[in-house]
Structure formats: structure tokens, C-alpha cells
PABAMI-405766 format. One line per field, with one value per atom (N, C-alpha, C): atom name; x, y, z. Coordinates in Angstrom, 3 decimals, always signed. Layout:
name	CA, ...
east	X, ...
north	Y, ...
up	Z, ...
END
This chain:
name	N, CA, C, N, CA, C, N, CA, C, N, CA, C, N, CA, C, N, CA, C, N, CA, C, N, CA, C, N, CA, C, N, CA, C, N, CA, C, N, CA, C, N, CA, C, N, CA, C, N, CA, C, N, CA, C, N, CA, C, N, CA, C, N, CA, C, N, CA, C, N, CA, C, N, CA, C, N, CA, C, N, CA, C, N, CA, C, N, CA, C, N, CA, C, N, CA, C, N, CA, C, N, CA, C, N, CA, C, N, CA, C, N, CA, C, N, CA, C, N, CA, C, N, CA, C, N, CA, C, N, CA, C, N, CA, C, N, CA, C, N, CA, C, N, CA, C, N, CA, C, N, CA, C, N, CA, C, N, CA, C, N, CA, C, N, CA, C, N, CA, C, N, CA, C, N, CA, C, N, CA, C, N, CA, C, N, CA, C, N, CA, C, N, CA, C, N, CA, C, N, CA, C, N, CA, C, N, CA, C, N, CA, C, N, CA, C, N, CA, C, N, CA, C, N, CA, C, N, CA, C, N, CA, C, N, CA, C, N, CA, C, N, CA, C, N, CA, C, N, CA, C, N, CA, C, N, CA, C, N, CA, C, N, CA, C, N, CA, C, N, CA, C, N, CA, C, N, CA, C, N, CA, C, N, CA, C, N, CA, C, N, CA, C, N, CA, C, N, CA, C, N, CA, C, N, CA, C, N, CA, C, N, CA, C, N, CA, C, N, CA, C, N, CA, C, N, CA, C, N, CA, C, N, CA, C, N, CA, C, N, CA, C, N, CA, C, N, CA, C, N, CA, C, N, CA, C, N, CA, C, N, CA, C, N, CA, C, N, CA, C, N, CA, C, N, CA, C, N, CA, C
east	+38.784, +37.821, +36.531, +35.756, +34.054, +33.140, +32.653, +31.740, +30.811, +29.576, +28.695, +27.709, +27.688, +26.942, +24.981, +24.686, +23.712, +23.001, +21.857, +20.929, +21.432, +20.605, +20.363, +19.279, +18.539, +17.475, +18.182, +18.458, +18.825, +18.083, +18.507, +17.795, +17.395, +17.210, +16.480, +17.766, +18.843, +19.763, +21.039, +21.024, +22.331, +21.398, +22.994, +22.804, +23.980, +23.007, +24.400, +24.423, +25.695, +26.458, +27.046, +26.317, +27.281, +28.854, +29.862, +31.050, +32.286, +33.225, +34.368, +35.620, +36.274, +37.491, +39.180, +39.562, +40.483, +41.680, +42.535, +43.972, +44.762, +45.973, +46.976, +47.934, +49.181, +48.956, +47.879, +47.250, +46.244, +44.814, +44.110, +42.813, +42.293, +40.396, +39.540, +38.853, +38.113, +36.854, +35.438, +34.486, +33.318, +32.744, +31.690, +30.839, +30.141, +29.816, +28.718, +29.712, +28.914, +29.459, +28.723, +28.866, +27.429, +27.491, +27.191, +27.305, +25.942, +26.639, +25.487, +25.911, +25.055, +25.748, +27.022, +27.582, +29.046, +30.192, +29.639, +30.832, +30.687, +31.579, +31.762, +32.174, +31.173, +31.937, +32.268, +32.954, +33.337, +32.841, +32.147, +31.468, +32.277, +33.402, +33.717, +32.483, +32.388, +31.601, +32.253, +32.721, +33.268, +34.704, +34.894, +36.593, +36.948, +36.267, +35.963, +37.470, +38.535, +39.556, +39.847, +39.462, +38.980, +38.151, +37.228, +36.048, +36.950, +36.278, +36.844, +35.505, +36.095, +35.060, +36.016, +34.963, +35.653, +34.700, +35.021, +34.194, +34.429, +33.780, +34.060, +34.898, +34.792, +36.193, +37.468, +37.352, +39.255, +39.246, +38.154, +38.724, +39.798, +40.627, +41.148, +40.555, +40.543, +39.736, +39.144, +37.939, +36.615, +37.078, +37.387, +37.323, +36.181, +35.470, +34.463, +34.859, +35.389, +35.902, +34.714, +34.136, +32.744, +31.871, +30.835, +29.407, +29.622, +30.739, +31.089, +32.248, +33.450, +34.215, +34.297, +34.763, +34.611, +36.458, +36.899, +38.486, +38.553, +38.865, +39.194, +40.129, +40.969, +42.089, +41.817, +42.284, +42.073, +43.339, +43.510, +43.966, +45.533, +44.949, +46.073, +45.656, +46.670, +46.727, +46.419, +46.191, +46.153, +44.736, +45.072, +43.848, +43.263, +41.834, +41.007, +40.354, +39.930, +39.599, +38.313, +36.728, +36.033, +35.640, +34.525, +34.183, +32.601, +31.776, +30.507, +29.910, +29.365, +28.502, +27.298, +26.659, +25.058, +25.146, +24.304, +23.951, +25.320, +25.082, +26.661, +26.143, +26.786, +26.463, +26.653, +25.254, +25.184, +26.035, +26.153, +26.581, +26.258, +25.126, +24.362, +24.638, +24.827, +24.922, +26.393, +27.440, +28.661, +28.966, +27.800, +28.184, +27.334, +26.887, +26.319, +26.947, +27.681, +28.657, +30.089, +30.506, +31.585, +31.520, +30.225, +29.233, +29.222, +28.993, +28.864, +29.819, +30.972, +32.413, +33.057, +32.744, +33.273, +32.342, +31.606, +30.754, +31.208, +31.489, +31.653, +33.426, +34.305, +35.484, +35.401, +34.636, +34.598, +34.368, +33.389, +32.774, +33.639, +34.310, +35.433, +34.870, +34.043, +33.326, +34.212
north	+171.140, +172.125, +171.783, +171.343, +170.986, +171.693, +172.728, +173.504, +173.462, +173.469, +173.988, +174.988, +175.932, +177.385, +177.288, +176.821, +176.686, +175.560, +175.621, +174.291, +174.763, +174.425, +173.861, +175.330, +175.786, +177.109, +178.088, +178.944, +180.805, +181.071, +181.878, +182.632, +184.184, +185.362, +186.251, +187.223, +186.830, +187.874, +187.043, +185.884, +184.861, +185.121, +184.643, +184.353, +183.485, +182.265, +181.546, +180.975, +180.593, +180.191, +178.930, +177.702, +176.566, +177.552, +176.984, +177.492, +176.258, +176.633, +175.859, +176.984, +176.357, +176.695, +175.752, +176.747, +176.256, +176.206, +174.710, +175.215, +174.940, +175.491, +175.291, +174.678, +173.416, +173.851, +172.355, +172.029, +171.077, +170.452, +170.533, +170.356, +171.433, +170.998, +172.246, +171.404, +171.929, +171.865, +172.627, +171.554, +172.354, +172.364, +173.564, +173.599, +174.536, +175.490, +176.373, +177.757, +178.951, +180.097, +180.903, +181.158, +181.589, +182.927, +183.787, +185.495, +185.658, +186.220, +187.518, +188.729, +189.087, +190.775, +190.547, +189.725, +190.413, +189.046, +188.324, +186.995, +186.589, +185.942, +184.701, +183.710, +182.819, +181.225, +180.201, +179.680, +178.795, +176.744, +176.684, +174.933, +174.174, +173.745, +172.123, +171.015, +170.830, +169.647, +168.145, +167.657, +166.392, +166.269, +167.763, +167.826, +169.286, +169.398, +170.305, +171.137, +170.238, +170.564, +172.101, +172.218, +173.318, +174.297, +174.278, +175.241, +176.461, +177.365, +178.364, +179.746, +180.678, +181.453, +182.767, +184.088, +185.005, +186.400, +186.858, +188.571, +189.363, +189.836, +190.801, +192.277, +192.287, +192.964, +192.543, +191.396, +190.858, +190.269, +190.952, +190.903, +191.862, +191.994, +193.509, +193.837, +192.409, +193.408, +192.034, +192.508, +191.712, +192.358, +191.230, +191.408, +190.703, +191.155, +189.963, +190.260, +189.210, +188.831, +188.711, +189.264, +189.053, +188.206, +187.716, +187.068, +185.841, +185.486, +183.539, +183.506, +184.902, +184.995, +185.589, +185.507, +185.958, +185.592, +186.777, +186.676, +187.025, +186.608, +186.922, +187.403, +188.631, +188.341, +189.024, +188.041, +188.319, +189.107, +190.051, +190.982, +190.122, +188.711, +187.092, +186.828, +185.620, +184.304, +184.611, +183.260, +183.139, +183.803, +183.949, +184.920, +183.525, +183.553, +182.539, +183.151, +182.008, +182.461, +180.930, +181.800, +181.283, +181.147, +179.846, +179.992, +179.882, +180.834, +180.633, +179.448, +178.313, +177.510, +177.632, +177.589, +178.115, +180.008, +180.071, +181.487, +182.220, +183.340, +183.994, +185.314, +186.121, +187.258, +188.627, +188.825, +189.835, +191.839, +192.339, +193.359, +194.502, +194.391, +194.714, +194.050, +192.618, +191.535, +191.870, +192.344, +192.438, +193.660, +195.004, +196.075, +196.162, +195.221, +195.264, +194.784, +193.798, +192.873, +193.643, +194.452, +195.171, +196.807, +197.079, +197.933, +197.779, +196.383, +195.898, +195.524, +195.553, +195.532, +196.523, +197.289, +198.744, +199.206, +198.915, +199.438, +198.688, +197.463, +197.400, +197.133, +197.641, +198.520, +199.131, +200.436, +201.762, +201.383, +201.368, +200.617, +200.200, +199.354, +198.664, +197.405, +196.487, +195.103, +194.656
up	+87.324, +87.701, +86.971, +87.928, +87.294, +87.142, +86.652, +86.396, +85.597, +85.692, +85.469, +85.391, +84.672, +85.103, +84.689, +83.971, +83.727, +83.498, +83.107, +82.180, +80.945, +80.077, +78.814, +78.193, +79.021, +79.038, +79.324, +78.784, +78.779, +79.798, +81.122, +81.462, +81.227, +81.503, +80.933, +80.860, +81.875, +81.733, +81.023, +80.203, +79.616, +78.583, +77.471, +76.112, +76.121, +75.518, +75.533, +73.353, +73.472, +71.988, +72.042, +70.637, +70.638, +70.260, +71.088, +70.021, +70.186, +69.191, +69.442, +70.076, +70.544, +70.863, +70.122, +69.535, +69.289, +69.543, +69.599, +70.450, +69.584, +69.405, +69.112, +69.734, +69.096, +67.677, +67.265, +68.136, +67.492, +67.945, +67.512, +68.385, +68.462, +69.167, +69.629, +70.358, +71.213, +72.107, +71.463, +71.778, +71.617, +72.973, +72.714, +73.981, +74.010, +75.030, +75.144, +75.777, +74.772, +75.683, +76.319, +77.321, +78.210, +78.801, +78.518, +78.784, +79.787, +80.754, +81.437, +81.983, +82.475, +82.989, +83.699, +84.243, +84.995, +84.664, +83.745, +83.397, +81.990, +81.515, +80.363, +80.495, +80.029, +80.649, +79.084, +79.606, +77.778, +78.869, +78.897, +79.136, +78.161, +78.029, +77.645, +77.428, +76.429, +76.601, +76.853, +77.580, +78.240, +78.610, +79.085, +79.102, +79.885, +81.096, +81.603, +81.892, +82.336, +81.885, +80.988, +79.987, +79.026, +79.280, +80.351, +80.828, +81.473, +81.076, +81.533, +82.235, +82.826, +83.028, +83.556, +82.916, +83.848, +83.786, +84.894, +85.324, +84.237, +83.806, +82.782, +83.142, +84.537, +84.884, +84.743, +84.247, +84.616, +83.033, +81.805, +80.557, +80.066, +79.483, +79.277, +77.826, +76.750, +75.429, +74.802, +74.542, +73.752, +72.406, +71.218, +69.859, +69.561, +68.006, +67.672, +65.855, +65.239, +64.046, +63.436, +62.841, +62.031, +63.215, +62.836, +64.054, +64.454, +63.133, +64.360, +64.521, +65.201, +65.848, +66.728, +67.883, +69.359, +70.405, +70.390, +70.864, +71.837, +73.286, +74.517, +75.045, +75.832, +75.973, +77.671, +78.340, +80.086, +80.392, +81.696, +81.848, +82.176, +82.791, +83.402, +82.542, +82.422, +81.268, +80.382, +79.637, +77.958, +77.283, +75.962, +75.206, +74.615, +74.327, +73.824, +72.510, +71.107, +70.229, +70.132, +70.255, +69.931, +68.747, +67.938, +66.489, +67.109, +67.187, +67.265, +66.022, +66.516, +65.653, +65.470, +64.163, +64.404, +64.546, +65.343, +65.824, +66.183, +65.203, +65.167, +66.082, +66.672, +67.703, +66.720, +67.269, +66.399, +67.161, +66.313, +66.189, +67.827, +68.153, +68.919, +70.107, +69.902, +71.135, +71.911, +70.977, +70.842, +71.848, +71.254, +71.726, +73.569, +73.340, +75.062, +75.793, +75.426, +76.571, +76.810, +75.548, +75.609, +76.341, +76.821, +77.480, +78.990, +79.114, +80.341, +80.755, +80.417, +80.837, +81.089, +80.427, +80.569, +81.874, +81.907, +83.241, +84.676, +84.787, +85.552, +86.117, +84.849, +85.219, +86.146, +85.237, +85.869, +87.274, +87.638, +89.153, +90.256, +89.615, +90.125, +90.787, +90.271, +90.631, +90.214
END
């Protein structure tokens, strides 16, 4: 699965994060995590294999482990544990995306 969601430039409604992903029981991926109003995407960098993406309706719960941890767990499949590199997500950043999930629950998008 080849994906690409963006450039390299944020647009006005993404924030994106170098992060790693780590697997058990060995190895990680780095790459980019890319948030906007109705998805999260995890970009592999050369191993797309690893890319992942999903609606923020079909998360069931956003954890964030202090600002350079970020835990996924989809409502299907496996739960993901990001390490934000660099720019850790702040507190605020956290409570909007977990906002905007809850919103578009409710909704039913």
C-alpha cells in the first residue's frame, strides 16, 4: 500500500510530526505523522509497508504519554505507539484532535 498524503509543507488544516514507530519485539520505523480534521496518517519513510492511516472515527482511544508520546488504539486491528521526534505535541494540540474525534463520532462521519 503506497501512500502518500502530503508534501513536505503543512497545510492550514495538518500538523504534521517527525515520529518513530515502534515494533515489537524488534525494530521501528521512522516517518511523519500527519493530523487533520477527520484523519491520522503515520508515512513510513521507505517502507510504506508500515504507513498507516485512519478517520478519526474508527479511533476508539487517543492516549498522549507526556509530548513525545502519542498511542493509538483503532476500534479494528492493532494499537500503535508513536515517539514524537523533535516537536513534541503539545497539551492543547492533543486536546483538539481528541475533540475532533469525538465530534465526528457523534455525527456519525
Amino acid at each position: 500500500m503506497a501512500f502518500f498524503l502530503t508534501s513536505h509543507q503543512p497545510k492550514a488544516n495538518q500538523k504534521i510530526y517527525s515520529a518513530r514507530q515502534k515494533r515489537f519485539p524488534r525494530g521501528s520505523s521512522d516517518g511523519r505523522l500527519v493530523m487533520t480534521d477527520k484523519m491520522v496518517a503515520f508515512e513510513a519513510n521507505g517502507d510504506t509497508k508500515r504507513s498507516r492511516i485512519w478517520d478519526l472515527k474508527d479511533i476508539k482511544k487517543l492516549e498522549q504519554v507526556g509530548p513525545y508520546r502519542l498511542k493509538i488504539e483503532p476500534f479494528m486491528g492493532d494499537s500503535y505507539t508513536f515517539d514524537l521526534l523533535g516537536e513534541g505535541m503539545t497539551p492543547g494540540d492533543f486536546k483538539a484532535l481528541q475533540e475532533r474525534g469525538i465530534l465526528l463520532t457523534s455525527r456519525g462521519y
